[in-house]
N, C-alpha and C positions, 0 to 999 in steps of 0.2 A: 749636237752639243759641242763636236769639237768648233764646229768654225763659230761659234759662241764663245768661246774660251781662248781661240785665237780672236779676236777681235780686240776682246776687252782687255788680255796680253796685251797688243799694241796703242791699242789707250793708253793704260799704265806706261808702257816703255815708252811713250811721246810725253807723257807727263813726267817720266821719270829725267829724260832727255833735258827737259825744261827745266826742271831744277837743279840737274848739276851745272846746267849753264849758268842760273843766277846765282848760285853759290861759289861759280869758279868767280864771278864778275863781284864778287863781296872779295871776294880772297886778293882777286887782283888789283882792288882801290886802296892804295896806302890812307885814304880818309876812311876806309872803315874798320880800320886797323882794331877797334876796340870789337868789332864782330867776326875777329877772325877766329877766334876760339870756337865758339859758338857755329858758325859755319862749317869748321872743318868737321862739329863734332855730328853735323845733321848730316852730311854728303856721305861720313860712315856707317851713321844709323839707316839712312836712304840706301845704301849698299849693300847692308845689312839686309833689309826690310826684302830686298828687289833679288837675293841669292836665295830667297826663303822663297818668295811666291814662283822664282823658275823651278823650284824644288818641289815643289806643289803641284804645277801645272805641267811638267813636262812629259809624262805619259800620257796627259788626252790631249797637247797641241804637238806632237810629233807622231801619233797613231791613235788608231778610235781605242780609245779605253776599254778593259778587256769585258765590264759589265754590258757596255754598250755593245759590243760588237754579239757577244752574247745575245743579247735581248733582239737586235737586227738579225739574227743567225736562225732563232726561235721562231722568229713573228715571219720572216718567209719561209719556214720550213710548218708552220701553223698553217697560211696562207695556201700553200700548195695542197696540202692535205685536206683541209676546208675545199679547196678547186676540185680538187679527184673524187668526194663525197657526190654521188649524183643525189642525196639528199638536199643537199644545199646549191650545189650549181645546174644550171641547164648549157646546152652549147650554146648560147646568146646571154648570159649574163648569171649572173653568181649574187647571193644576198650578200648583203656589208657584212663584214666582221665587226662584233661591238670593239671599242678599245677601251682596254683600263687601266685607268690612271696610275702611276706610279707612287707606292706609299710613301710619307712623308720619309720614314727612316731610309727606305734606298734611295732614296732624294739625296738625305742626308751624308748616306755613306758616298754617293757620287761625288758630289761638290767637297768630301774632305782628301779623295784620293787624287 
């Protein structure tokens, strides 16, 4: 999840990048002088917009998010114990672990933290 979330970050910030360029390039045409109002007022709202989604995304693009690391912490400490079960494993091979899906709402709580 995080190099998901770092990825599509840098989407946005290349797209972000792009628009302050053609808004500095409105600002700086004395012919489009009737769009400088308007321009300066989208570069703040863009500003705006780009301080909220860092705000948003900077606990899982600076370290695995603490549900995540959680649920990674779980699933190999599940794994291991599943291993040492001589129900389930033999010394040559071990059944699969089913996985199950993550429900919509921890979905949901993910994507808002």
């Amino acid at each position: 999840m995080q190099s998901k979330v770092k990825s599509e970050y840098s989407n946005l910030e290349r797209k972000r990048d792009d628009a302050y360029k053609k808004l500095d390039a409105v600002l700086a045409d004395p012919k489009l002088k009737s769009r400088h109002n308007k321009a300066k007022s989208l570069r703040k709202e863009t500003k705006r917009y780009w301080e909220s989604i860092t705000k948003m995304t900077k606990s899982v693009r600076g370290a695995n998010h603490p549900v995540v690391a959680f649920m990674l912490r779980e699933g190999q400490k599940a794994h291991s114990d599943r291993q040492g079960s001589s129900s389930y494993c033999t010394e040559k091979r071990c059944l699969p672990v089913a996985v199950v899906p993550i429900a919509s709402t921890h979905r949901a709580a993910l994507s808002s933290s």
